[in-house]
N, C-alpha and C positions, 0 to 999 in steps of 0.2 A: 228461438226454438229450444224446447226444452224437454226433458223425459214424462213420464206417468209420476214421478215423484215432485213435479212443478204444477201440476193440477190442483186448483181453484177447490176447495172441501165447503159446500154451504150447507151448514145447518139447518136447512127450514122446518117451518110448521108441519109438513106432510113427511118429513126425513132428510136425511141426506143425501145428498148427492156432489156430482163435480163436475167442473167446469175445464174441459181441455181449448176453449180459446176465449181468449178475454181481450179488452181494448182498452185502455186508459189514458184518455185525454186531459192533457191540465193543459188550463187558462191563468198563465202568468201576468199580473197586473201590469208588468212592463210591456207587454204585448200592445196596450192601448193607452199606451202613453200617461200611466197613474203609477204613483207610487204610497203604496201599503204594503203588509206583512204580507208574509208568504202563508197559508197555512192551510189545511187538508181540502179537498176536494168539496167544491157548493153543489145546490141541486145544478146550476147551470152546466157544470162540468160533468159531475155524474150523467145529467140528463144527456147531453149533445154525446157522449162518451156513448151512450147506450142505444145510442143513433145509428152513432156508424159502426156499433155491433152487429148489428142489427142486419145492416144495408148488408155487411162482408159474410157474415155468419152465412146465408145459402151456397155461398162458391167455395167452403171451406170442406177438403176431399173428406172423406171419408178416413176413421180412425184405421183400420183396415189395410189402407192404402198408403197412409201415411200417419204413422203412427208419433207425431211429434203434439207436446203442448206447444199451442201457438200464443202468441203474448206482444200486442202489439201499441207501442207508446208512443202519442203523438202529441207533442212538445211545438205550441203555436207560440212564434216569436214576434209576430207580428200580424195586428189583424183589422181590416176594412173592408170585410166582408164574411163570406158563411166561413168559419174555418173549419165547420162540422163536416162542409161538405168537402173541405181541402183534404181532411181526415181521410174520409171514405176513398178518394185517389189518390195519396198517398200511402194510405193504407197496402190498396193493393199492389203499390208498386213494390212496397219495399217486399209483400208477399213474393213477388214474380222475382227481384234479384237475390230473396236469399234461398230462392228452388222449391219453393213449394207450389206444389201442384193445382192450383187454381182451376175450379171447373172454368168460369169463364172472366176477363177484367169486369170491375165494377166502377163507374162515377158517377159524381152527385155533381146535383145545383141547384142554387134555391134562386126561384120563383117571387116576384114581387107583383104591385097590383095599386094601381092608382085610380080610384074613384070617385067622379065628382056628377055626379047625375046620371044622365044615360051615356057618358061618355068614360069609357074604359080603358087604362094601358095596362098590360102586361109586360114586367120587365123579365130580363134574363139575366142572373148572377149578377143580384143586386149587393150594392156598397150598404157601406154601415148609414151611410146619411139618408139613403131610400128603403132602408130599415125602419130606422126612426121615423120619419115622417110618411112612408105609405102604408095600405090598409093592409097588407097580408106578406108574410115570409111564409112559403111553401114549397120545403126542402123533397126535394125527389131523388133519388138514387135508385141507380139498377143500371143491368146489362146491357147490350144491342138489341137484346130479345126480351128485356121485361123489367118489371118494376121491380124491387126486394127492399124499399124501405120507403116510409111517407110521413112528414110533420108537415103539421098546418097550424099557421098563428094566425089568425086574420084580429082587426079593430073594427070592423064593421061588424051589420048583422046577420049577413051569411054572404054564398054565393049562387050564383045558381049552377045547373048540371051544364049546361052550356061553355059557362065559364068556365066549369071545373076544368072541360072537356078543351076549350082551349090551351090554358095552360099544362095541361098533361101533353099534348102534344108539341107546345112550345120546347117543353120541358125535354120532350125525347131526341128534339133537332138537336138542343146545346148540351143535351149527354152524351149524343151520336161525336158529335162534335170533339168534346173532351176527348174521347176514348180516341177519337184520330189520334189527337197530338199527345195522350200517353202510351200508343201504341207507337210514334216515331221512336221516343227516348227509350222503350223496352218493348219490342217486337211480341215477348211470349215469354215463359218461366224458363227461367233459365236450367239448363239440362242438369247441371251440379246444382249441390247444396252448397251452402256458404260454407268454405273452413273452420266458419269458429262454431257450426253445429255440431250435438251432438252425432255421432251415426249411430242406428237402431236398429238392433236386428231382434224380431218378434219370431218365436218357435213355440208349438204347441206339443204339450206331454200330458203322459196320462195322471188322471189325479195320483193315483196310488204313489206316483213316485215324486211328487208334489214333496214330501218328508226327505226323501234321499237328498234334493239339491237343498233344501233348508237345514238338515242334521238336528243334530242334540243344541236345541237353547239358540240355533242361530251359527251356530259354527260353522260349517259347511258354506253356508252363502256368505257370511262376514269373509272367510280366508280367500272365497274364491273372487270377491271386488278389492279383497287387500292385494292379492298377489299380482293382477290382473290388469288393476286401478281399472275397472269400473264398475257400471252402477246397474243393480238387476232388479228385477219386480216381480213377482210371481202371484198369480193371481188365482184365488180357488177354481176357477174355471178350468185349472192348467195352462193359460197364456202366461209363456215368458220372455222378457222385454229385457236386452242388455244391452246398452247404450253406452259409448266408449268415443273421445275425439281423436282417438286412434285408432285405426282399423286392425293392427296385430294384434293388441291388446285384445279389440271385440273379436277375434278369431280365435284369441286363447281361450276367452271365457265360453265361446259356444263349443269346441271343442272338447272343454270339459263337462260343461252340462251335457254334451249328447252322450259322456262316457257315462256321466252318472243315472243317466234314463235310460240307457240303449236296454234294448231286451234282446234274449238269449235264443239263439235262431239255431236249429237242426241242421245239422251238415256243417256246420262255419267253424272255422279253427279259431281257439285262442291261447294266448298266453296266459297261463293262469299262475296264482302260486298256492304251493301246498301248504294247506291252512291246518290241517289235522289227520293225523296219521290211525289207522285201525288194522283188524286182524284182517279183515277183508275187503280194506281198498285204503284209499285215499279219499281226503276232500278238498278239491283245487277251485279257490273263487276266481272265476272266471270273467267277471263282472264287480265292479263294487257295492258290495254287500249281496252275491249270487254266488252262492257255491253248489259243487256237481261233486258225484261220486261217481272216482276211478277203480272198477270194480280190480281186485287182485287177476283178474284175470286177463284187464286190459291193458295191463301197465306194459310189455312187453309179447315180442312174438314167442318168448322162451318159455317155461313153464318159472314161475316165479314161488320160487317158498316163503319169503317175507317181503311184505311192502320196504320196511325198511333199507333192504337190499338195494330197491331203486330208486326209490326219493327219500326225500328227507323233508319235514317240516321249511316253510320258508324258501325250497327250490322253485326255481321257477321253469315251469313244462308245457310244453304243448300241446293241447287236447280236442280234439273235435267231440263238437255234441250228437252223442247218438238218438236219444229220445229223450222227450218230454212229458212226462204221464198227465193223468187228468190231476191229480194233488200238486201239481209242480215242480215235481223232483227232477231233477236233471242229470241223465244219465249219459257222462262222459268215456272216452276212451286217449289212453295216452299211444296205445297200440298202432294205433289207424293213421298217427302221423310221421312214424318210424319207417325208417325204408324194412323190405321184406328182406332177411339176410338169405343171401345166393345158398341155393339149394336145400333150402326148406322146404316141409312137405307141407300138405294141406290142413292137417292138423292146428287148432288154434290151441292156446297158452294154456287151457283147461284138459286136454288129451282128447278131447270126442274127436 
């Protein structure tokens, strides 16, 4: 399991695109008792690899719902029979113990077919020796409820609907089958994720402030995965993804991203500090990078002759937002958080 930053980037003829679950299957020569070099992946392995993509790819949740790269590698150490289709239930096991949400299990088994006149056998999770010597390897995978992947090899010159129709149903008893006894050894996906994933938490902001959590050249997001230690993604859409094998750590960093997107709400008090001092008020950011004007008249219940008088640049004050105009200016008060001093009149800081 891994973040948005372990996704698959293909090049192709039509553009780019990505791949958030991929399957790689290698066929080690020791597996079948041969010995030669090790070296990158044949059609045989890409092919059967693309197999049991293929089968697993429809039970894989939705990005949405679980926002992990999935990446699943299956390492056959020994084989006398379909190991593509060993893939495809093994596959979804190790889905189901490291907590990923599986719409439903998947297994395969490949189909075999022996023809000698009008006399026909149909085998079930045929060996390597009824491979080579019979007419058809015809790998089926899918659910309790359907098919989701199909190879067919036959050496003869076809078959007919009948047949086919045989062995699909052959096919569905010894997948039914399968899925019993991978349902003894793992019941259902396990409620937890594995420990060594990462945890991912996905939050949605508005573009505008898209810039705020990125800063100047990168700064902003680099200190906030240094300080943090983890790993963030932000996407022009405003989806952002912070993934952490710590849960305080991911709490620090969403924490702080919500400080740096929050928006500035009418009524609500904040802590702000005074960023710039004038003849007729103050400016207290309230927000990072939001500042508001504390008009001289709302700094106190008294009548105030200099701002200077009661803050000073760099203080840090209290202020409730009074109004927000339509240009976005934000009009503060430091007044409105102050207790009213015992026996004051009704008169506010201005005289009316």
């Amino acid at each position: 399991l891994g973040t948005t930053d372990d996704e698959q980037r293909i090049d192709a003829l039509e553009g780019e695109y990505t791949r958030t679950f991929m399957l790689h299957y290698n066929f080690p020569p020791f597996s079948v008792g041969e010995a030669r070099p090790l070296r990158s992946p044949g059609r045989r392995e890409v092919g059967h690899g693309a197999l049991a993509e293929r089968a697993l790819k429809p039970i894989i949740p939705n990005k949405d719902v679980f926002p992990y790269t999935l990446r699943i590698v299956s390492e056959i150490l020994e084989s006398n029979g379909s190991s593509s289709m060993a893939t495809v239930c093994g596959g979804t096991l190790a889905m189901m113990d490291a907590g990923v949400p599986i719409k439903e299990p998947v297994a395969g088994i490949a189909m075999g077919l022996i023809k000698e006149g009008d006399d026909v056998i149909i085998l079930s999770d045929i060996l390597g020796l009824e491979d080579h010597l019979g007419d058809m390897d015809f790998k089926v995978c899918g659910t309790k409820n359907g098919v989701t992947a199909l190879q067919m090899d036959i050496k003869i010159g076809g078959i007919t609907t009948a047949l086919m129709q045989r062995a699909l149903e052959q096919a569905r008893l010894g997948r039914l089958h399968i899925l019993a006894h991978m349902s003894k050894a793992l019941a259902g996906t396990r409620t937890a994720l594995s420990p060594f994933a990462p945890r991912i938490h996905t939050m949605k902001v508005k573009q505008d402030k898209i810039r705020d959590i990125i800063g100047q050249g990168g700064k902003t997001i680099r200190g906030i995965q240094s300080d943090c230690g983890v790993k963030i993604s932000v996407e022009d859409t405003g989806v952002v993804t912070i993934a952490s094998s710590d849960e305080a750590s991911l709490q620090k960093a969403k924490d702080i991203i919500g400080r740096l997107t929050e928006e500035v709400e009418v009524g609500k008090v904040y802590m702000g500090t005074v960023r710039k001092i004038m003849d007729f008020g103050a400016f207290v950011e309230v927000l990072p990078g939001t500042d508001g004007l504390v008009h001289i008249s709302q700094l106190a219940h008294h009548r105030v002759k200099a701002v200077s008088d009661e803050v000073s640049e760099g203080d840090q004050i209290l202020v409730k937002v009074l109004e927000i105009d339509k240009q976005g200016k934000i009009r503060l008060s430091r007044k409105e958080t102050l207790p009213v001093p015992t026996g004051s009149g009704t008169k506010d800081s201005s005289g009316e």
